[in-house]
N, C-alpha and C positions, 0 to 999 in steps of 0.2 A: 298282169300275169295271166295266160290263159287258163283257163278251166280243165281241170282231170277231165280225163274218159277215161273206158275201158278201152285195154290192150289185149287181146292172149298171145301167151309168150310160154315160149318151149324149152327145156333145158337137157340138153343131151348129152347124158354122164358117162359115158361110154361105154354100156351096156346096156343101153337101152333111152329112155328119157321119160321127162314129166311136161303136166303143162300145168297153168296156172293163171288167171286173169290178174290183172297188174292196175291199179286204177292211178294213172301220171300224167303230167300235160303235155307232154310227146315223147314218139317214139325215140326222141336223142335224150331225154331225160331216162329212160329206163337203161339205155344203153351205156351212157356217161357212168351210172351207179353199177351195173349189175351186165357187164359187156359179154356174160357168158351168154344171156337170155337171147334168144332167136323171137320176133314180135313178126305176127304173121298176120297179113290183113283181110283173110277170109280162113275160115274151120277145114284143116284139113278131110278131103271126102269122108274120111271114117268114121268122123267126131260128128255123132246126132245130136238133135237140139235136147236130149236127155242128159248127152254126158256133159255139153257145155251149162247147161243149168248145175248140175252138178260140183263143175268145176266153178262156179260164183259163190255156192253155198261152202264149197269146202277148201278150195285154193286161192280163195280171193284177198290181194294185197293192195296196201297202199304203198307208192312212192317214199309217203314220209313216216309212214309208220314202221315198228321194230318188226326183224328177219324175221319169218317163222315158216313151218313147213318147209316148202321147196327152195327159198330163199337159203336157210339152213344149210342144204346141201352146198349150194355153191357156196356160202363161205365157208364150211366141212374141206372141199376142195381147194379152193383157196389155200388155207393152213396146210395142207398136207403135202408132205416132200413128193414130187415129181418121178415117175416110175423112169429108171435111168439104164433099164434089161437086166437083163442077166450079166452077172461077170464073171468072166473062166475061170475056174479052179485049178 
């Protein structure tokens, strides 16, 4: 079985988004479990090597370890019935 790495991976709630470092042994393992996560293989221009430290100390997840933080959200969304508009009155 191959070895974890880091991934950073994005999650865009539609208002906006998070990101979060993922520690899994590929990018189809993150996707298989959690297919909302966008897994990007260089730091978007705007993300300095402050915020990415950052995001290790305070969003960092395991594959097999329990949801927390941003993980959260998506299953939040998950559960949540699906906006279906407005109906005429």
């Amino acid at each position: 079985m191959p070895e974890k790495q880091e991934f950073l991976v994005g999650y865009e709630y539609g208002m906006g988004g998070v990101w979060g470092i993922m520690n899994a042994r590929s990018k189809e393992e993150i996707a298989s479990i959690y297919p909302e996560l966008v897994v990007v293989d260089e730091p978007p221009a705007w993300m300095t090597s402050d915020r990415l430290e950052r995001l290790r100390e305070q969003e960092w997840h395991d594959i097999d370890g329990a949801p927390w933080g941003i993980l959260n959200g998506i299953l939040a969304d998950r559960q949540s019935p699906k906006d279906e508009g407005c109906a005429d009155s």
